[in-house]
N, C-alpha and C positions, 0 to 999 in steps of 0.2 A: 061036679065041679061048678063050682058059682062063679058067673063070668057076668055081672052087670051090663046092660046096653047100653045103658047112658054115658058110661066112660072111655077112655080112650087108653091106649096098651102098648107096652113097648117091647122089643123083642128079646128086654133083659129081664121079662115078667116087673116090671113097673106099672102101676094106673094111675091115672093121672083124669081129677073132675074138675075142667075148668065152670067157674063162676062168672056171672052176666060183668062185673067189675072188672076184671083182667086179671084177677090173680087165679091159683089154682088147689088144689088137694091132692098130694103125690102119697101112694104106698105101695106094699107089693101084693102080688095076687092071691088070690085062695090056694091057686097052683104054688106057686112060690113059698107060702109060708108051709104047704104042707109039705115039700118035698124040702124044707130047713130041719122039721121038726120044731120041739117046744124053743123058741125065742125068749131070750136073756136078757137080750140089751140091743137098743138101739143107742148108735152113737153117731150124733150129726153136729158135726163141729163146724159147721160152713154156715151159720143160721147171719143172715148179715152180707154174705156173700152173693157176687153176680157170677154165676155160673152157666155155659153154655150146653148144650143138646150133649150128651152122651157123657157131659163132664163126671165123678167121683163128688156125690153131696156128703156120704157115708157110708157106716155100714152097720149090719147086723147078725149077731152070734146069736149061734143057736147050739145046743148043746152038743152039736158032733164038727158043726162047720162056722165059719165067717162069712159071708156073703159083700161085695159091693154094691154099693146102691148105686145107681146111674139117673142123674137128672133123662126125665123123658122130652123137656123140651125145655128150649134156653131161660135162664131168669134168676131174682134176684131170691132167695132166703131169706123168708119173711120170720116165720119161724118154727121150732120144733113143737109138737104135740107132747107135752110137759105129761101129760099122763103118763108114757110110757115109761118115762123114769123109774116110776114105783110099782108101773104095771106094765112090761114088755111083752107080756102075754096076751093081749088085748089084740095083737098084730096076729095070734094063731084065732081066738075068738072072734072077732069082728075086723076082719082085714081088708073092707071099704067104707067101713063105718069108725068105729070107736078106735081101731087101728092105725088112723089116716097117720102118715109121717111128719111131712111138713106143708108148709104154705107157702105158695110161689107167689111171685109180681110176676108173669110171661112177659119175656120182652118180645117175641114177635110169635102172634095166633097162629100164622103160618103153617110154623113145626107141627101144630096139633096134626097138621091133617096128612104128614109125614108119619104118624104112628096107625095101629092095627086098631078095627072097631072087633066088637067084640066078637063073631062070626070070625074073622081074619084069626083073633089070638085062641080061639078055640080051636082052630084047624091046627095053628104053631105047636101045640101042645100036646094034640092027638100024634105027631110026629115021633 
């Protein structure tokens, strides 16, 4: 299972890579997309939106189930990763990378340190 270090993890299988500016890179885990199966559709209607810690940004089908997304730390909806429109399957391929969901404004750093580093969500998992 690929579990990047440099990111931060939330205990609804969310990652989240903040940038030196204050905004951020939200998507779900390696875990997550492989326990969806093949991904359909992402659908983040809240793009424009300030949303708090554990808020509903969206969701994502996958061919057996729906999933909800959950903001991993409070902020505004910058915006959607326009690729996956045409390619939702980028989220089972490249699910830190070319998968990434959306882009945050973080309104307070804080919450980061309120989520699991990578060690922490590797152990959540092994559960």
């Amino acid at each position: 299972m690929n579990i990047p270090e440099n990111l931060k993890y939330s205990s609804d299988h969310e990652w989240i890579r903040a940038e030196a500016d204050g905004t951020a890179y939200v998507g779900i885990t390696d875990y997550a997309q492989s326990q969806l199966g093949d991904i359909v559709l992402v659908d983040v209607p809240t793009v424009g939106e300030t949303l708090a810690q554990g808020d509903l940004f969206g969701v994502v089908e996958a061919v057996k189930t729906v999933s909800d997304l959950l903001m991993p730390v409070g902020g505004e909806v910058l915006a959607l990763n326009d690729a996956l429109n045409n390619a939702p399957e980028l989220v089972n391929q490249d699910p830190y990378g070319k998968g990434w969901m959306v882009k945050v404004k973080v309104s307070n750093a804080a919450e980061l340190n309120t989520l699991l580093d990578a060690t922490a969500y590797a152990a959540s998992i092994e559960n």
